[in-house]
C-alpha positions in Angstrom: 90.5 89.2 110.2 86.3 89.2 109.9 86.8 85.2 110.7 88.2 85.9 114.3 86.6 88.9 115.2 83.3 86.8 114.5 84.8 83.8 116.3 85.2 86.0 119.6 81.9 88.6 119.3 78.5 88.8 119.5 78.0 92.1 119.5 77.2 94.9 118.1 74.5 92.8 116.5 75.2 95.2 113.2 78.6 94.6 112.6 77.6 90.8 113.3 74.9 91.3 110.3 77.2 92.8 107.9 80.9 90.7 109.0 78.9 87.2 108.6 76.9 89.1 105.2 80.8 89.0 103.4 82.0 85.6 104.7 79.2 83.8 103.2 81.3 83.3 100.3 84.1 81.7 102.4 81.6 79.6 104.0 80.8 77.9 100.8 84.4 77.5 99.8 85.3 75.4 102.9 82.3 73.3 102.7 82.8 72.8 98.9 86.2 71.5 99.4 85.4 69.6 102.4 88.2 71.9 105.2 85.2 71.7 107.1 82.7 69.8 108.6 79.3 71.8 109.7 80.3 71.3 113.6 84.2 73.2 112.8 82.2 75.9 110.6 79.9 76.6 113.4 83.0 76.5 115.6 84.5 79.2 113.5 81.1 80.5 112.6 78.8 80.5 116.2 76.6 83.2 115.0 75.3 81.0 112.0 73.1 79.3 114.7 72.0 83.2 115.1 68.2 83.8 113.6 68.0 84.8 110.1 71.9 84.1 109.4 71.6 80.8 107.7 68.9 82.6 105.7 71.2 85.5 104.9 74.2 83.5 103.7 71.7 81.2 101.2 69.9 84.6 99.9 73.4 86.0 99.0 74.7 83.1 97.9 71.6 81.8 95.6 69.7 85.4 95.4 67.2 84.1 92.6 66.4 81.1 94.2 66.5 81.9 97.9 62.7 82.0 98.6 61.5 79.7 96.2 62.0 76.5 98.5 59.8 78.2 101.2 57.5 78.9 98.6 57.9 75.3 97.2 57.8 73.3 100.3 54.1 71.6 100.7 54.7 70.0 97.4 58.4 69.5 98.3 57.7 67.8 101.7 55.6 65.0 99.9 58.9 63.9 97.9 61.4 64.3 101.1 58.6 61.9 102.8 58.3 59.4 100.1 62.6 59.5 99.7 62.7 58.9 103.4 60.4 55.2 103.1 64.0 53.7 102.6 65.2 55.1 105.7 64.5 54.0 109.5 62.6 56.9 110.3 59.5 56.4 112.1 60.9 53.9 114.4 63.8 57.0 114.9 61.0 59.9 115.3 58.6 57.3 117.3 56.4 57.9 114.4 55.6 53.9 114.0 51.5 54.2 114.1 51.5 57.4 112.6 49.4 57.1 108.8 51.2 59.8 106.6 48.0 60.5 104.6 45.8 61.3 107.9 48.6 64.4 108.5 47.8 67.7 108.3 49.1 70.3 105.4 50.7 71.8 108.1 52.0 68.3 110.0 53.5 67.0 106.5 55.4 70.1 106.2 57.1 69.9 109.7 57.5 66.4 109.5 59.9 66.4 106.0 61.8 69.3 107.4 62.2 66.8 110.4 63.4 63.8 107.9 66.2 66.3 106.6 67.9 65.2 109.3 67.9 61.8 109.2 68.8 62.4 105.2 71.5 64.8 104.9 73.4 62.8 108.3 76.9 63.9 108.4 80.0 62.3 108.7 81.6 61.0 112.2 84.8 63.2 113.2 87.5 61.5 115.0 90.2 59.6 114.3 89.4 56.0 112.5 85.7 57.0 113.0 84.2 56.6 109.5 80.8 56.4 108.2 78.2 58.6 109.3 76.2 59.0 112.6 73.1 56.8 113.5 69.7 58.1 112.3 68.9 59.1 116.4 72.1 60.7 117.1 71.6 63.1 114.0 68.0 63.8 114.7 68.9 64.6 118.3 71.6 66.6 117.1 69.0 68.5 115.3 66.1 68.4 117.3 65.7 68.5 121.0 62.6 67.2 122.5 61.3 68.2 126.2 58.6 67.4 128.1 55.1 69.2 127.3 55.2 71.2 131.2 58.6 73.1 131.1 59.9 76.9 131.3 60.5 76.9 127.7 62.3 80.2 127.8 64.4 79.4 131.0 65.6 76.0 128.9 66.7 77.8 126.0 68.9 80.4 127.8 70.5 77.6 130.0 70.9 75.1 127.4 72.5 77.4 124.6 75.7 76.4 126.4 75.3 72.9 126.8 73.6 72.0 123.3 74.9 74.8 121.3 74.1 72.6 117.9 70.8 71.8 118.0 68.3 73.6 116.0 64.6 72.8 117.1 63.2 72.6 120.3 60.0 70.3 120.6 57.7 70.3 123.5 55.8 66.9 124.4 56.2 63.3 122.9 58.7 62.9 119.8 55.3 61.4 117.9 53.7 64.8 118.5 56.1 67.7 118.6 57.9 66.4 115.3 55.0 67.9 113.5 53.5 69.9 115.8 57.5 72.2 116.1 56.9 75.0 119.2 60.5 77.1 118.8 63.3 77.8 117.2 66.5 77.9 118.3 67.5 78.9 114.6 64.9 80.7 112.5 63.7 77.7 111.0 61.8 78.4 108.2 62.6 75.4 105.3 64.8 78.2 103.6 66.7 77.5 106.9 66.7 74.2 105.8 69.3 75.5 103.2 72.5 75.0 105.3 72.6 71.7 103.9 73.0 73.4 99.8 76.6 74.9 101.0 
């Protein structure tokens, strides 16, 4: 009963809080035993793209270790870098030039929550579609990137309708915004980044 009522409302923004608060559990369940992909639990579940409910659902389900990756992540973001080396990722994030060790604190910390998507890529859905999607189509899916002169706000209003799955929104060149991230379309703190421990 919560499941459809949450499939059909937004609001009031309360009952929202609380309905999604007691199908975390479910959540888990489906993703455990592979009934769902994350594109068909954000089908069922479109308010997990709301701010603060990916949070909620990892606090409830992990409550002793929901902060600690936030709290974790400088030293965690040097190891999801050096895992990535195997992976085609600085061609993907147009990162090619870029010296890792010239980064920022701040930079290296935006740019392994970036290489989470190229990591944890998902499978293809379809029929006699297997493997998993390519390293840009996963990144795109997860990050957006616009030009540096746009109506930021305007975009994010229009565009929740077209590109309801993406999660960041980048101003300028891919090179830049990847560690230099502007909004959110998700609160996207790296205990955000948590979707991915269902």
């Amino acid at each position: 009963m919560m499941n459809q009522w949450l499939k059909y409302n937004k609001e009031p923004e309360d009952q929202v809080t609380v309905f999604m608060g007691k199908t975390a559990f479910y959540r888990q369940k489906r993703m455990k035993e592979s009934l769902g992909s994350v594109n068909t639990t954000i089908a069922e579940f479109p308010q997990l793209l709301d701010p603060g409910m990916i949070e909620q659902d990892f606090a409830l389900l992990y409550p002793s270790r929901s902060n600690k990756l936030y709290q974790r992540w400088e030293k965690v973001a040097r190891k999801v870098i050096l895992y990535s080396q195997q992976l085609n990722w600085r061609e993907v994030l147009g990162m090619q030039n870029t010296n890792i060790d010239d980064l920022t604190k701040e930079e290296t910390k935006n740019l392994a929550f970036s290489l989470l998507a190229i990591i944890f890529r998902n499978g293809r859905s379809g029929t006699g579609r297997k493997g998993h999607n390519s390293a840009n189509d996963s990144v795109n899916c997860f990050i957006d990137v616009q030009p540096e002169m746009f109506d930021i706000d305007q975009y994010v209003k229009t565009s929740k309708q077209q590109t309801p799955h993406s999660h960041l929104l980048c101003a300028g060149k891919s090179d830049n915004s990847i560690t230099n991230l502007c909004h959110h379309r998700t609160e996207c703190t790296p205990s955000a980044v948590t979707h991915e421990s269902y």
